[in-house]
C-alpha positions in Angstrom: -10.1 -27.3 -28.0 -7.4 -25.7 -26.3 -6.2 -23.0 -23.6 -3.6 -20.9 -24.3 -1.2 -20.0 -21.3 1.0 -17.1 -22.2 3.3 -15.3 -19.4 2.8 -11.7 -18.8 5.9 -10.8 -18.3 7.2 -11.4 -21.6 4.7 -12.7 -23.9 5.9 -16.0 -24.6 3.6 -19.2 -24.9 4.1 -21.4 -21.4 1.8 -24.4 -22.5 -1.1 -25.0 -23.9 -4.4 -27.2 -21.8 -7.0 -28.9 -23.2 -10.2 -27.1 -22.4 -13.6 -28.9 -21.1 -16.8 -29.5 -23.4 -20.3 -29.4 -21.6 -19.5 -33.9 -22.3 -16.4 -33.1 -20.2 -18.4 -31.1 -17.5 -21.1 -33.6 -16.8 -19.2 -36.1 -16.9 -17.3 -34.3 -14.2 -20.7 -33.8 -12.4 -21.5 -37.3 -12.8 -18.2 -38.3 -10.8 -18.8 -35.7 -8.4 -22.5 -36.8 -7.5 -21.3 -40.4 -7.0 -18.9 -39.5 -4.6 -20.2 -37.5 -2.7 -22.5 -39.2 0.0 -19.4 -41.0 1.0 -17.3 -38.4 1.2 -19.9 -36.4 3.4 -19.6 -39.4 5.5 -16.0 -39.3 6.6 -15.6 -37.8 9.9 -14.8 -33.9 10.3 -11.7 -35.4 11.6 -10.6 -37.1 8.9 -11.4 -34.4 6.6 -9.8 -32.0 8.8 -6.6 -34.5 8.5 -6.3 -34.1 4.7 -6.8 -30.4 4.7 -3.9 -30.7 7.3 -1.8 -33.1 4.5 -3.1 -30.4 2.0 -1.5 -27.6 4.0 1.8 -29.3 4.7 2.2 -29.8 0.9 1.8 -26.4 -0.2 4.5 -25.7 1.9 6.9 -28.3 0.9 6.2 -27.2 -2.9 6.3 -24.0 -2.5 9.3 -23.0 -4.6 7.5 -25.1 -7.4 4.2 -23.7 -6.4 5.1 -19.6 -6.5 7.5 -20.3 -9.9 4.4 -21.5 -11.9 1.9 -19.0 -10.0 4.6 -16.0 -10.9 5.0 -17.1 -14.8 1.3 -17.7 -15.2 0.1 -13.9 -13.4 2.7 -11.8 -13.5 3.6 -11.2 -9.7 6.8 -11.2 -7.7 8.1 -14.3 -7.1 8.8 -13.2 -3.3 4.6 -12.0 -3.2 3.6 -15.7 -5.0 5.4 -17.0 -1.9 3.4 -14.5 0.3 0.4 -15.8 -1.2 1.0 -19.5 -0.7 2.0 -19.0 3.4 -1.4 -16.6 3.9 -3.1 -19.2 2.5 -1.7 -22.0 4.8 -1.9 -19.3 7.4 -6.0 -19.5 6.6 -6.1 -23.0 6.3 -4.8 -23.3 10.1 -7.8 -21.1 11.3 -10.1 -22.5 9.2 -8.6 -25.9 10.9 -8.5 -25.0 14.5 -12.1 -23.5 14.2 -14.1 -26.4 11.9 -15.4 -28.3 15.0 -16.8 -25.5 16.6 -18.7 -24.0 13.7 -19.3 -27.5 12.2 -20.5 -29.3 14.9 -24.0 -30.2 16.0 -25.1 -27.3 18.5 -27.4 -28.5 21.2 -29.9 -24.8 21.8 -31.7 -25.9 24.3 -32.5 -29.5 27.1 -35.7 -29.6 29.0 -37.3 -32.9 30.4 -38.7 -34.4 27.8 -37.0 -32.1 24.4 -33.8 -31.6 23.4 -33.8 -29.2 20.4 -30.2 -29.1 18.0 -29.0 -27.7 15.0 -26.9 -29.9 12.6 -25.2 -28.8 9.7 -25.5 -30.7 6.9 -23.2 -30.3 3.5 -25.0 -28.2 0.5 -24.0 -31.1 -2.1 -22.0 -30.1 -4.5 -20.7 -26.7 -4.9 -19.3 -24.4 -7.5 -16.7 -22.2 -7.1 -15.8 -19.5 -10.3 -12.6 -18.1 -8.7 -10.5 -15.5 -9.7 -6.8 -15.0 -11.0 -5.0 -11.9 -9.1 -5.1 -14.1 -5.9 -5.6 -17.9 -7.1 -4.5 -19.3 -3.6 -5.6 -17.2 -1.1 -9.4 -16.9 -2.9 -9.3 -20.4 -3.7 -9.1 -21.4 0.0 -11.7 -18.9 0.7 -14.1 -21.5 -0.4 -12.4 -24.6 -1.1 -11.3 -25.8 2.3 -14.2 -24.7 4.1 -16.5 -26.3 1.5 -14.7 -29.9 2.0 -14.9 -29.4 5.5 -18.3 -29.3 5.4 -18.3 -32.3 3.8 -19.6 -31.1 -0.2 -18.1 -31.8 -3.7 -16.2 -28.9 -5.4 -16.5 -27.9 -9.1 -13.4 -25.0 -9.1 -13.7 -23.4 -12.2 -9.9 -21.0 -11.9 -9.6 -18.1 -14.0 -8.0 -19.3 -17.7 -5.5 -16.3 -16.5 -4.5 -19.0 -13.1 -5.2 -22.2 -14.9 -1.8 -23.9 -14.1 -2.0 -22.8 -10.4 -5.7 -24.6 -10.2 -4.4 -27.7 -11.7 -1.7 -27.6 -9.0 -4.3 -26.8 -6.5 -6.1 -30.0 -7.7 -3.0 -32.6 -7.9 -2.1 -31.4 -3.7 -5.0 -32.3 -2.3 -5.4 -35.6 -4.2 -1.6 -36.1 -2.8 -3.2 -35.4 0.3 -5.4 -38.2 0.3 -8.7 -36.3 -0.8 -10.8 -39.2 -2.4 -11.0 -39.3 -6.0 -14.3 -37.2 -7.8 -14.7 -34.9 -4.5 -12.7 -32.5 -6.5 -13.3 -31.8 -9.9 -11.4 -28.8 -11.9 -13.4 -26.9 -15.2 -11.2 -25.5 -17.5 -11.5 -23.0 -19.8 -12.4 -19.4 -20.5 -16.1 -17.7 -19.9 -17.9 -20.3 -21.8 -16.8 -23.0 -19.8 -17.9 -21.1 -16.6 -21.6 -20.3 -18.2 -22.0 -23.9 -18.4 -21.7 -24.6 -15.2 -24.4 -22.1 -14.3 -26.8 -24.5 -16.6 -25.6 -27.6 -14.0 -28.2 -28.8 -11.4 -25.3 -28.0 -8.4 -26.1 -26.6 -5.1 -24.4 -23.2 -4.7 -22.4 -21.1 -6.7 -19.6 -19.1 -5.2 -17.7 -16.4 -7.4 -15.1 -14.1 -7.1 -14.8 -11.0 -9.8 -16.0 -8.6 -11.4 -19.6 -6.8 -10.4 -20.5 -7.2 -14.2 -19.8 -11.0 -14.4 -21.4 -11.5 -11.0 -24.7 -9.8 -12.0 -24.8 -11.8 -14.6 -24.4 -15.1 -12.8 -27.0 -13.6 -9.8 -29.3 -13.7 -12.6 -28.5 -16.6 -14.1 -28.9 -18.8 -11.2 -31.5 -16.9 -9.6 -34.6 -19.6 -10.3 -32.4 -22.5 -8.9 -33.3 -21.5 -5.4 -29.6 -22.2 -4.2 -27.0 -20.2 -2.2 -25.1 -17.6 -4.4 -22.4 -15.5 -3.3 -20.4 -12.8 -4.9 -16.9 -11.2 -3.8 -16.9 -8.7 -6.7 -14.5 -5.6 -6.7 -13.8 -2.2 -4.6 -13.2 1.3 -5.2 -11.5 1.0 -1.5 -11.3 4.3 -0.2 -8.7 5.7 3.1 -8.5 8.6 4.9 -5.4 10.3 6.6 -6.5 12.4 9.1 -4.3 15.6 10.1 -3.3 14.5 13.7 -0.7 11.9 12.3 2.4 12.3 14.0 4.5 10.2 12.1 3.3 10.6 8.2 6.6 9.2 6.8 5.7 6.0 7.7 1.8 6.5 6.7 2.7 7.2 3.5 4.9 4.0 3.1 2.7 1.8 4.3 -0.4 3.3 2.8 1.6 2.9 -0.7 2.2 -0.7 -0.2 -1.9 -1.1 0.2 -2.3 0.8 -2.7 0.2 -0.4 -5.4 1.4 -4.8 -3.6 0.3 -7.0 -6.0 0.4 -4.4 -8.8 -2.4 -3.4 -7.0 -4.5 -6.2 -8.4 -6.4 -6.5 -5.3 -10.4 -6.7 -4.3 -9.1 -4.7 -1.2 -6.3 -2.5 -2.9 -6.6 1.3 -1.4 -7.9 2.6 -4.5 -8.2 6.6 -3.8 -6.6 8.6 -1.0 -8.2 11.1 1.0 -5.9 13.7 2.9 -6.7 16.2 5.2 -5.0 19.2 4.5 -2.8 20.2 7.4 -0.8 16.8 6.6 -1.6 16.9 3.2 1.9 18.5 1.3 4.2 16.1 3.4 1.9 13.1 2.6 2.2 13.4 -1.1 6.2 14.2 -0.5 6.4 11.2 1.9 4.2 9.0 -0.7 5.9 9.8 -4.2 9.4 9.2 -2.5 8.3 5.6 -1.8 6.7 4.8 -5.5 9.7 6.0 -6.9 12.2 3.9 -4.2 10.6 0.6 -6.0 12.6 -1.8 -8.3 10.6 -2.5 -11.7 11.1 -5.6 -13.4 11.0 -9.0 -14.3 9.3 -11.2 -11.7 11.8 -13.3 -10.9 14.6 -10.8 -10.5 15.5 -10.5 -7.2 14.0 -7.5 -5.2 11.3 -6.4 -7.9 8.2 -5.2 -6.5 7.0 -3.8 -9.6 6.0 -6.9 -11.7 3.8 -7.5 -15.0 -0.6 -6.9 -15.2 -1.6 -10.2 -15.7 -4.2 -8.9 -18.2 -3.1 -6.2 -21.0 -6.3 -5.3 -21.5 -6.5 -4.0 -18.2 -3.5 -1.8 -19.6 -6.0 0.3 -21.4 -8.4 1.0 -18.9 -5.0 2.6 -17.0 -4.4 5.2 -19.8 -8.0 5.9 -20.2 -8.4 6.4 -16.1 -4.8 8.5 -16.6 -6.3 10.5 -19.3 -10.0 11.2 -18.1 -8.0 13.0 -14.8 -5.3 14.6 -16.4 -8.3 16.3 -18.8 -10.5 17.3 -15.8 -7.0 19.2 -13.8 -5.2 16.4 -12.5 -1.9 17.1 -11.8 0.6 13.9 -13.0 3.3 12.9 -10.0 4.4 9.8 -11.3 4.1 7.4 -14.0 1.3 7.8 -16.7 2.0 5.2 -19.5 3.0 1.4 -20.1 6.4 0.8 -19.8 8.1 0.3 -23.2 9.5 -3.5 -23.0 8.1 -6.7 -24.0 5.3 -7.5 -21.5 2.7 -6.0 -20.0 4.5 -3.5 -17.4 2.8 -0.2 -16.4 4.7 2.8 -14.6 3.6 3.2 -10.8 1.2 5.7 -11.5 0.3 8.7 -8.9 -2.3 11.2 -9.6 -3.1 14.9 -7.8 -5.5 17.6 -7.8 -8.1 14.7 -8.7 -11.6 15.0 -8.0 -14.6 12.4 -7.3 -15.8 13.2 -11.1 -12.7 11.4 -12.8 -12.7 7.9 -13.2 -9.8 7.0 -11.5 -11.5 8.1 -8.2 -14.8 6.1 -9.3 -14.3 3.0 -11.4 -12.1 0.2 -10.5 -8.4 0.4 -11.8 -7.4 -2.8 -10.9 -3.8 -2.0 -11.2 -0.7 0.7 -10.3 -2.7 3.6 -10.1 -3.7 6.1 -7.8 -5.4 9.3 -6.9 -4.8 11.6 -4.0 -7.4 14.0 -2.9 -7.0 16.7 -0.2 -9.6 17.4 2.0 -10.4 20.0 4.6 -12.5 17.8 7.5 -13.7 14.7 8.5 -17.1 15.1 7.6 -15.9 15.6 3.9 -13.9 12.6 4.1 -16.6 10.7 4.7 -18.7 12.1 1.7 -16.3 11.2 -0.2 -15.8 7.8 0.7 -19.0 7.1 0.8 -19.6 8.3 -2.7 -19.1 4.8 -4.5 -21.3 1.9 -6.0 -18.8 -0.4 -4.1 -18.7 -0.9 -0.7 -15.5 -3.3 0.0 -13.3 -1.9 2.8 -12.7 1.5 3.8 -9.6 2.6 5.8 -8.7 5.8 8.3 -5.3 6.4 9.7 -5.2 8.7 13.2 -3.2 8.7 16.1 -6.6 9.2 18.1 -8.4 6.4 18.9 -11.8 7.7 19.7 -11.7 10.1 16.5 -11.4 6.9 14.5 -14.1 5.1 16.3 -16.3 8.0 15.5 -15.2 7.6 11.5 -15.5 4.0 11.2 -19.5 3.2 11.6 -20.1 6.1 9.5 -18.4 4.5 6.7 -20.2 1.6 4.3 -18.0 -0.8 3.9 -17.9 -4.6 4.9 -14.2 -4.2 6.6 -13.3 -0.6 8.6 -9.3 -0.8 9.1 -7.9 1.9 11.5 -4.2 2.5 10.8 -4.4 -0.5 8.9 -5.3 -1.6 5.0 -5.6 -4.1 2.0 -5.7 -7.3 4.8 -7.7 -10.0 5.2 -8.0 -11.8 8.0 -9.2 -15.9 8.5 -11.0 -15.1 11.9 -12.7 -12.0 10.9 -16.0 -12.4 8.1 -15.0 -11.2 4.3 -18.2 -9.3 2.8 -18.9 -6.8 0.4 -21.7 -4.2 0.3 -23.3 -2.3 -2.9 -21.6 -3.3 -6.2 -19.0 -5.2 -3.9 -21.0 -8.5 -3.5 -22.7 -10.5 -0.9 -22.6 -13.4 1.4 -19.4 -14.0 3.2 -16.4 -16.1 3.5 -13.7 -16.9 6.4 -14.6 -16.9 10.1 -17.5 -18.8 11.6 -19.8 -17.0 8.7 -17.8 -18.6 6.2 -17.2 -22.0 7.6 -20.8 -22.4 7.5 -22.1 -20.5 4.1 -21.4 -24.1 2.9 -23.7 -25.8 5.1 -27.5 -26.1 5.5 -29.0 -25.8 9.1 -31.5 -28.4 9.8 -33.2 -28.4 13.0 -34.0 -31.5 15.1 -36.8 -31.2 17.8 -36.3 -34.7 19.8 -38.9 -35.7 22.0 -38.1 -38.2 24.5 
């Protein structure tokens, strides 16, 4: 059997991979478990120094890297490039911080006891990663996982499956030992086998129906399982903005970078009313300022969906509001040209009712409610199964401070959106997952704490 890899942006056939078997996969498994006691043995220092080798050659590929991760999703080439330097930008936290979190912890020293915590490796993990951001979610839980010293089974989406191989041949050119990293490839069938593999945590990135379904699945194991599953990202402007000009552009960036493909993408705009007229303005001038177009043409920041399917769940969402009273700004339909290209889509006079203000577009697409307080805001945002990341823009300090805890969300951003950040934890609430990756919390959701009580 075989993967097809088509690109996005025109259709055409790129290659085609050979796809693993559940022989394949245990074989795989069988590699991985005789590996990896010794390679749980290396130093943290030594590990640390291939991540490092990793790291370096990600950056001296990169032109090769962000060609192959453009053709295969869709995106910019300039935002592939993005992706590959926050990822080494991760990496170096990750890095600097692995001894700290990593290291045995001495708690306590009295005559006679010492008492410790040392964290030892899971085993052998499995990672189900996702395609919109292969790098940066990849790292997520790659590097921190073989800095703890387990085996990785990455499983990348079939729609990034030339990116994971990549992934795969830098760090064995950065001296990874051989069957500490193995790579599953295929589409959903490939991934359910793995969930029938005796491995010692499971670690996915998608969507909340998929990760249900593997939360169930894995349930009886008795083994870590976390899920980074999607958003319905909400953000507030408030109406003591003094400069909404530049609001506006930057709030359109977090809405609609990446084709808004994004866990974190803003995915429906509150406004309060006093600001709201020059917002929309402000806003619709920038949507309509963007080049569309192939991703490799210079200055596009418009690219191809990586999925046409998701293509239909656009002009349904577009639809739905614009039967319920929505007023249509800008865009509406795909874009006639070979590819799957949708118009920059802005959407007014919406509601909390339509779908584009409740289910997860996933791409170009947004809706714009005004609002006449803060305490509505609030309602508002809070009315959503997901609970990702939640934004408020103000000039005031304190009033944000008073928004933010109100809001349920794993990340609060004041005058800030759609960022991640390697020092802070990454978490979802509701219908947006559990468990954590980056900062100390991640560096150790791939451990297991054992304590010593030493007597002597």
């Amino acid at each position: 059997m075989s993967l097809s890899i088509f690109n996005p942006a025109n259709g055409n056939l790129i290659t085609e991979v050979p796809t693993d078997s559940q022989e394949s996969l245990h074989l795989k498994f069988e590699k991985l478990s005789s590996a990896q006691n010794s390679w749980k043995m290396i130093s943290l220092l030594n590990r640390m120094a291939i991540i490092q080798k990793f790291s370096d050659l990600l950056a001296s590929n990169i032109d090769e890297l962000a060609s192959i991760l453009s053709s295969e999703v869709g995106k910019p080439l300039n935002q592939a490039k993005n992706e590959i330097n926050g990822a080494r930008t991760r990496i170096a936290w990750l890095l600097a911080n692995a001894e700290k979190y990593l290291s045995d912890e001495i708690m306590s020293e009295t005559p006679g006891m010492t008492e410790k915590i040392v964290y030892e490796p899971l085993g052998i993990v499995c990672n189900i990663s996702a395609w919109n951001y292969p790098y940066l979610v990849g790292i997520n839980v790659i590097v921190p996982a073989l800095l703890a010293g387990n085996g990785v089974f990455y499983k990348p989406s079939e729609f990034a499956t030339l990116t994971g191989l990549k992934i795969e041949e830098m760090l064995l050119k950065a001296g990874l030992p051989e069957n500490t990293f193995e790579i599953a490839i295929g589409k959903g069938e490939v991934g359910n086998m793995l969930l029938e593999m005796p491995l010692d945590g499971y670690y996915f990135t998608g969507s909340y129906k998929t990760g249900d379904y593997i939360y169930q699945k894995v349930a009886s194991k008795m083994v870590p399982c976390q899920l980074e599953l999607g958003g319905k990202d909400p953000l507030y402007v408030t109406d003591d903005i003094a400069d909404i000009k530049n609001v506006a552009i930057g709030t359109a960036d977090g809405a609609f970078y990446n084709n808004g493909q994004s866990c974190c993408a803003v995915e429906r705009i509150y406004v309060h009313e006093k600001v709201y007229d020059a917002y929309v303005e402000s806003f619709i001038n920038e949507v309509n300022s963007w080049t569309i177009g192939e991703p490799s043409q210079e200055g596009v920041y418009i690219a191809a969906i990586t999925r046409e399917d998701q293509i239909k769940v656009l002009e349904n969402q577009v639809k739905d509001a614009l039967e319920k009273g929505a007023k249509l700004l800008t865009g509406g339909k795909r874009i006639d040209k070979k590819g799957n290209y949708f118009e920059p889509t802005v959407l007014t006079n919406v509601n909390n009712q339509m779908l584009v203000m409740q289910e997860e577009s996933f791409g170009p697409i947004i809706g714009i409610m005004k609002v006449s307080s803060d305490a509505e805001a609030i309602n508002l945002m809070n009315d959503t199964s997901y609970g990702l990341t939640a934004s408020v823009y103000a000039d005031s300090k304190e009033r944000a401070n008073e928004i933010l805890p109100k809001l349920n969300a794993g990340s609060a951003y004041w005058n800030c959106c759609d960022r991640v950040s390697a020092a802070l934890p990454w978490s979802g609430r509701k219908h947006s997952g559990f468990g954590a990756t980056l900062s100390h919390a991640g560096l150790r959701a791939f451990t297991q704490p054992k304590a010593y009580h030493l007597r002597g």
